[in-house]
C-alpha positions, 0 to 999 in steps of 0.5 A: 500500500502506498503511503498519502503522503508519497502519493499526493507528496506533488499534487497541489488539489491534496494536503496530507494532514494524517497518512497513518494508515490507521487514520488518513487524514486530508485536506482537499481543493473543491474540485471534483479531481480531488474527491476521485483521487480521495476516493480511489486511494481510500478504496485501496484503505478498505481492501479486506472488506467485502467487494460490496461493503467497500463499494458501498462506503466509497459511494458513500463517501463520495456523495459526501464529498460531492455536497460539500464540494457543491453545497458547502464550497460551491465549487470554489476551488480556494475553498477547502474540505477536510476528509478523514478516514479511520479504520479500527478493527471494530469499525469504519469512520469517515469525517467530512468538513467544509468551509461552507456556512453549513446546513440544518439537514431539516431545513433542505426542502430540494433533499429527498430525506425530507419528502412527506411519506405520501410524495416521495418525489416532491424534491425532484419538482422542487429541484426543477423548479429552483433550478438545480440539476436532478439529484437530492437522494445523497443524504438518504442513501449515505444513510442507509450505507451507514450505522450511524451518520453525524452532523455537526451542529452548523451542518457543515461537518458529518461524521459515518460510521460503519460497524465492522461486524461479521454480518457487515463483512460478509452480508452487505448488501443486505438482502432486501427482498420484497415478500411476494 
């Protein structure tokens, strides 16, 4: 395994602040280069995981990455989002922070985590309507990926966890059949 800090030692998007390889800890330009790179390189972190677990914590992480990228920073690439990895033998913990104002998550009417359970597409409307691009299911599938999800109080850091039980290893995705 290559080490952060030999990896991104010249590139200018990528700090290393951690390259221990139990905690990763980086600090990234707000550009949509940086969050692949990040993503790649954690992935590698993840191996010994099953194939679907690390897909799905690397989807996770990067839906994260993406809102604070676009939401908190705003793509502006002097804005800057910190990005952590910790792996432990009992669990999986990734930290994202951005510079951004943050948000309170109750309060984001263009996310499907907040549609009523009678319309369960009111935010694609709304989202046309303001104008922005399709999309707003990230925070309720990064949910779903994760044991735990975080928010600090201004909603502009977020912390996953993921528990590393047996069942975790080797049973992800759950299986979610739907009874005949």
């Amino acid at each position: 395994m290559v080490n952060a800090r030999q990896l991104f030692e010249e590139n200018a998007l990528i700090q290393v602040r951690s390259a221990s390889p139990d905690w990763i800890s980086l600090t990234i330009a707000s550009v949509l280069e940086s969050k692949e790179q990040v993503c790649d390189y954690f992935r590698k972190h993840l191996q010994g995981l099953s194939a679907g677990l690390c897909d799905a914590l690397i989807l996770a992480l990067d839906e994260l990455l993406t809102n604070a990228i676009e939401h908190g920073c705003r793509h502006n690439p002097g804005c800057t989002v910190e990005v952590s990895l910790v792996r432990t033998d009992q669990v999986i913990m990734m930290h994202v922070r951005d510079q951004g104002p943050g948000f309170p998550i109750s309060k984001t009417p263009h996310a499907a985590i907040n549609n009523p359970p009678g319309d369960p597409l009111r935010h694609v409307w709304l989202r046309s309507e303001l104008g922005m691009r399709p999309g707003g299911f990230g925070i309720m599938l990064v949910r779903q990926i994760a044991d735990e999800l975080i928010y600090n109080e201004s909603g502009n850091e977020v912390m996953l966890l993921k528990y590393l039980s047996n069942a975790h290893l080797n049973d992800w995705p759950p299986d979610h059949h739907v009874p005949a």
